[in-house]
C-alpha positions as CSV (number, residue, x, y, z in Angstrom):
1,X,0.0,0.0,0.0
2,X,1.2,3.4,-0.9
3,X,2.9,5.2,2.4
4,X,0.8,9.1,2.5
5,X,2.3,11.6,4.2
6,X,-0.5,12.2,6.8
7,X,1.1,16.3,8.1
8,X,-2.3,18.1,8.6
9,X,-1.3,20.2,5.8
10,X,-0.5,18.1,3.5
11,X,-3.4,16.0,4.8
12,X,-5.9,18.9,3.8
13,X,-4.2,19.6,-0.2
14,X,-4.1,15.5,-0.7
15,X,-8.1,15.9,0.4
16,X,-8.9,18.7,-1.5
17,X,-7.2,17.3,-4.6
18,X,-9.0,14.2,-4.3
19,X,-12.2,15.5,-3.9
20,X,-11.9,17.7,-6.8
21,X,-11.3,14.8,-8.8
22,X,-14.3,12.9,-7.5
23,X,-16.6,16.3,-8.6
24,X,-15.1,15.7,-12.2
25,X,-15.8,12.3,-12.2
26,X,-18.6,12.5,-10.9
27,X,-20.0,15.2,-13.5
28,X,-18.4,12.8,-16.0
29,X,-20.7,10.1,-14.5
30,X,-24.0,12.1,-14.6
31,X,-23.5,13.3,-18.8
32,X,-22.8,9.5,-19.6
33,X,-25.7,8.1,-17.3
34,X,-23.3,6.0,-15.1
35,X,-25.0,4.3,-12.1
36,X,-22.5,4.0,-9.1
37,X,-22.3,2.0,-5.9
38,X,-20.3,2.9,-2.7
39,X,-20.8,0.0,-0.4
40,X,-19.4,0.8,2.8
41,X,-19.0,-1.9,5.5
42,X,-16.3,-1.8,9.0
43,X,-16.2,-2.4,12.9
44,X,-18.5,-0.1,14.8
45,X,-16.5,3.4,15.0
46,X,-14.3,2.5,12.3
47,X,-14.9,5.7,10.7
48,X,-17.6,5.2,7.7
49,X,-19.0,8.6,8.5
50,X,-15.9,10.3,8.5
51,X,-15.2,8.7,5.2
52,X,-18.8,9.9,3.8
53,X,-18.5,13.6,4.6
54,X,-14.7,13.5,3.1
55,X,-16.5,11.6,0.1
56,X,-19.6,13.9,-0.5
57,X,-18.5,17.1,0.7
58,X,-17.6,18.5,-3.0
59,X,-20.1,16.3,-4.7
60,X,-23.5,18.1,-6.3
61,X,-25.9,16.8,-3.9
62,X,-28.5,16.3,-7.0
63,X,-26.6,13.3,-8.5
64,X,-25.8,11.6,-4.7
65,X,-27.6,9.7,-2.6
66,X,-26.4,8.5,0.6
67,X,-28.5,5.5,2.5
68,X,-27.8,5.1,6.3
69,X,-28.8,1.3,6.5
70,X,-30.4,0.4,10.1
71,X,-32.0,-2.2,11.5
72,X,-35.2,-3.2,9.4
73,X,-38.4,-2.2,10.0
74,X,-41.5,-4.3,10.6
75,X,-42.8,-3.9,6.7
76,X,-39.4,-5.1,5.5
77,X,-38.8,-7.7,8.1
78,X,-41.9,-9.7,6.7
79,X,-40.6,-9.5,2.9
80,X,-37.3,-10.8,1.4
81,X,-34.2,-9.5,3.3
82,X,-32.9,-7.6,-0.2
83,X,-36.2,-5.9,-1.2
84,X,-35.2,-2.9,0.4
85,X,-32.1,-2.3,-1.1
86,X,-33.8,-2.8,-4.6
87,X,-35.5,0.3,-3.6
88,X,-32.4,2.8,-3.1
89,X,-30.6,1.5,-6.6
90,X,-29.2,4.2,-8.2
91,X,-30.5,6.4,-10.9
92,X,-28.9,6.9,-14.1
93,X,-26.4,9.6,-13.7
94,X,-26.1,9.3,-10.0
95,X,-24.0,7.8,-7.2
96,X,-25.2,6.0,-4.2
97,X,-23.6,5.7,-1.3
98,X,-24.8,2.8,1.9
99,X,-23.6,3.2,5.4
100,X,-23.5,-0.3,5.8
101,X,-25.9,-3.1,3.5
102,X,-27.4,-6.0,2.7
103,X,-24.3,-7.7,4.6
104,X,-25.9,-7.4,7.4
105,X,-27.8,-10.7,6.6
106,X,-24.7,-12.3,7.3
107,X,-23.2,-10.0,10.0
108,X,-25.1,-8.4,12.6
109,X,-28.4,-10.6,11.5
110,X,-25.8,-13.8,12.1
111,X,-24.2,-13.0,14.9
112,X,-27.4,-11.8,16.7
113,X,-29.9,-14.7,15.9
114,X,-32.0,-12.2,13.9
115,X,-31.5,-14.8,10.3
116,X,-31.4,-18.5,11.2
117,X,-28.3,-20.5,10.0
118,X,-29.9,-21.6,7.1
119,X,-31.2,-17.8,6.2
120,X,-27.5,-16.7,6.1
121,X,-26.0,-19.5,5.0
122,X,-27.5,-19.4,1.7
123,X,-27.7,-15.5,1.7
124,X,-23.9,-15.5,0.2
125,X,-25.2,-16.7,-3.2
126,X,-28.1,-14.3,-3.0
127,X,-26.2,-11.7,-2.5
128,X,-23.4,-12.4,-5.3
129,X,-26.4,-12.9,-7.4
130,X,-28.2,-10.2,-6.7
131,X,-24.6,-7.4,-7.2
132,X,-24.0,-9.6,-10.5
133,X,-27.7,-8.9,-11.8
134,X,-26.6,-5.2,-10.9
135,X,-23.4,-5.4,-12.7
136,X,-24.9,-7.0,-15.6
137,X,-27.3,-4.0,-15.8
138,X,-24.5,-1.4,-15.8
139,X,-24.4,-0.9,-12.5
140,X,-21.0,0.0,-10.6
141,X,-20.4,-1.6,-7.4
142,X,-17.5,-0.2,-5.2
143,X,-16.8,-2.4,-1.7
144,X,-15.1,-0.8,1.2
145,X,-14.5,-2.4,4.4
146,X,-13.0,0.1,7.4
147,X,-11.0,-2.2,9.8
148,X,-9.5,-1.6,13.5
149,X,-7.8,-3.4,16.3
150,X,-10.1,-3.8,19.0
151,X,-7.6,-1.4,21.3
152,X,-8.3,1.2,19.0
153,X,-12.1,0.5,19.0
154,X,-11.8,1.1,22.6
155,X,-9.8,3.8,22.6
156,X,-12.9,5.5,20.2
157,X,-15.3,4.2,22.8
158,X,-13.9,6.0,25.3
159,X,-13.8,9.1,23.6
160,X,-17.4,9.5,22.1
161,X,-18.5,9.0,26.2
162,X,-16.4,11.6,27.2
163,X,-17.8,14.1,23.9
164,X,-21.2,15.0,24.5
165,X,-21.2,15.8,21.2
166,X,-20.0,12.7,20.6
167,X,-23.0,10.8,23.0
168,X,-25.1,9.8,19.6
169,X,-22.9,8.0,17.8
170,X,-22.3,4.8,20.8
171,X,-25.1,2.7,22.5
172,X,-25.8,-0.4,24.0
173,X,-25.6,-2.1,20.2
174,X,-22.1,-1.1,19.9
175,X,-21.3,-2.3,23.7
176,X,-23.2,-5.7,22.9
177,X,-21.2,-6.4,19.6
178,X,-17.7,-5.8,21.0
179,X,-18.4,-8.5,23.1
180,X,-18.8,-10.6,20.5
181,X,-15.6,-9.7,18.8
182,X,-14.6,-13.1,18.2
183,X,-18.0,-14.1,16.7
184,X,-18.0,-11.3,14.1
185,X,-14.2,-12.0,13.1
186,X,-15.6,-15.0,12.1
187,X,-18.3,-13.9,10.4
188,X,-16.3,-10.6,8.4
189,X,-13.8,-13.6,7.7
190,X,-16.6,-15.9,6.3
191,X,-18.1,-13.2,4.2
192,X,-14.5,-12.1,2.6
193,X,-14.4,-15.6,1.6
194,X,-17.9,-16.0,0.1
195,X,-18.2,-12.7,-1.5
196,X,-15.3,-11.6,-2.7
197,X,-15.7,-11.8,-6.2
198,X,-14.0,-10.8,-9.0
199,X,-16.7,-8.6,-10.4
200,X,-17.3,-6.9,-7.1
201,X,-14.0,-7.2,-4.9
202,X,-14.2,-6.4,-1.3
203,X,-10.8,-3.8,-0.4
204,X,-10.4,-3.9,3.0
205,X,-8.7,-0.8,4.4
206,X,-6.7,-0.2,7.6
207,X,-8.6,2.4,9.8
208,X,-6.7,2.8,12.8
209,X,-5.5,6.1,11.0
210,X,-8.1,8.2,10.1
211,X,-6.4,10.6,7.5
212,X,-4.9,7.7,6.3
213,X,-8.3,5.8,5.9
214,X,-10.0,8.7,4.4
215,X,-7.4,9.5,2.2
216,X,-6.9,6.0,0.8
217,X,-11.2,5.4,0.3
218,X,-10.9,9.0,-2.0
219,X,-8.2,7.7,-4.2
220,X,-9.5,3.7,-4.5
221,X,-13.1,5.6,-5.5
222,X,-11.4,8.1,-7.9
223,X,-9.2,4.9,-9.5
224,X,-12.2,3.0,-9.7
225,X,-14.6,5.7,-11.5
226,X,-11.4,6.7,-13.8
227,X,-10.7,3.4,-14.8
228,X,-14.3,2.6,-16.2
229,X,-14.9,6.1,-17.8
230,X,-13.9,6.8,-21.5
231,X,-11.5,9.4,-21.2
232,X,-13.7,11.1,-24.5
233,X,-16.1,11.2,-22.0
234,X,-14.8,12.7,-19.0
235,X,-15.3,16.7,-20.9
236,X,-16.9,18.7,-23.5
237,X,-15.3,18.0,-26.4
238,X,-13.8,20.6,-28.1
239,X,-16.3,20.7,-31.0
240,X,-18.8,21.3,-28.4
241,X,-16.9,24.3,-26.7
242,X,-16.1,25.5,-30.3
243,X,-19.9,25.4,-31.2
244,X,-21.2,26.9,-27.8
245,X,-18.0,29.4,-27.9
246,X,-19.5,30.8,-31.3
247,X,-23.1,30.5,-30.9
248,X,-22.5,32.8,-27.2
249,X,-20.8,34.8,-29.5
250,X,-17.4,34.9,-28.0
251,X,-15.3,33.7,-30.4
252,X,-12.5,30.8,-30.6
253,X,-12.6,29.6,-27.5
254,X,-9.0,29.3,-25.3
255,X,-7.4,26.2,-24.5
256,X,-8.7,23.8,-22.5
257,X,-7.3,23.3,-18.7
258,X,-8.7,20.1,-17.1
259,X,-6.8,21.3,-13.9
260,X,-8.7,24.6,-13.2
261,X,-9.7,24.5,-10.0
262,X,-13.6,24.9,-8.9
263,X,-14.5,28.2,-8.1
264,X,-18.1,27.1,-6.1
């Protein structure tokens, strides 16, 4: 893994960079009617809303969704485990992002006795069949998983009860689940294995470093958009600027900089 130079300074101008690249992208993404899934899955206060205001911060909010996933509620509990995610796909042109997903089925639901073992036994092929029926359609699906030690889970414990600001973010869930540390190794372990495929890979970053985390989520989203974006796509092209340059009636127009920054 690439070493980053986490200085606050530098921290900020590697973020800013980043993010500006992601705007690009993403307007790239919204004129060629891309559909994009963030999938974001880690240990409780591993960081996944850190990541998601570093991630959205400079996007347009018209073209994002973002989908907190919590428990289900009593509608969705008496249908299939998945039909609610059917619901938030995204729309052409935009990019959704889930605070954690369907894997609960085979996480929390598992570990907790809300699915019996046969329920999340066989929810590893529903699920890679359900992302490859996305795929298929043209759908983008993007994995993350945030992982800490458990001293450093403590450590982040500790400080949102002594942050009243802070309060909202821990509860008895998150007190009941690091007891069962063990039991979820095995089941994060389990679902690597069962899901990582090779049309929808799970990356799995190191979180213990925040800046480093946030950092590293920004450029494997940036890679991934870039790499499945034709580069004629990714601007106007310059018979377009020519044309609109004329009809404005402002002449030839100058040369194109895809580095200006963004002025909004």
């Amino acid at each position: 893994m690439r070493k980053w130079n986490t200085g606050r300074k530098h921290y900020e101008e590697q973020q800013s960079k980043l993010q500006l690249d992601l705007l690009r992208l993403q307007h790239a993404a919204r004129r060629t009617n891309r559909r994009i899934m963030v999938v974001l899955e880690g240990w409780d206060a591993a960081g996944k809303g850190g990541v998601i205001r570093r991630l959205t911060e400079k996007l347009d909010p018209r073209a994002l969704r973002v989908w907190p996933i919590g428990a289900p509620e009593k509608t969705s509990q008496a249908r299939h485990y998945l039909l609610r995610f059917w619901e938030k796909l995204p729309d052409p042109g935009t990019i959704a992002i889930f605070d954690r997903s369907w894997y609960g089925r085979v996480l929390v639901e598992r570990v907790e006795g809300f699915a019996q073992k046969p329920e999340w036994k066989r929810a590893y092929d529903e699920i890679n069949e359900f992302e490859h029926l996305l795929i298929s359609d043209g759908i983008q699906i993007i994995k993350v998983f945030l992982h800490i030690d458990k001293d450093e889970q403590l450590k982040r414990f500790a400080e949102r009860l002594n942050n009243p600001y802070k309060h909202w973010k821990i509860g008895p869930d998150d007190l009941r689940n690091r007891e069962r540390w063990d039991e979820y190794v095995e089941a994060i372990e389990d679902m690597f294995d069962k899901t990582n495929t090779k049309a929808a890979p799970w990356e799995v970053i190191g979180a213990n470093d925040k800046h480093l985390a946030r950092i590293t989520v920004l450029k494997l989203l940036r890679d991934a958009m870039d790499e499945k974006l034709d580069p004629l796509t990714r601007y106007h092209s310059e018979e377009f600027r020519k044309e609109a340059f004329h009809k404005l009636g402002l002449g030839d127009p100058p040369p194109f900089d895809p580095s200006a920054t963004n002025d909004d």
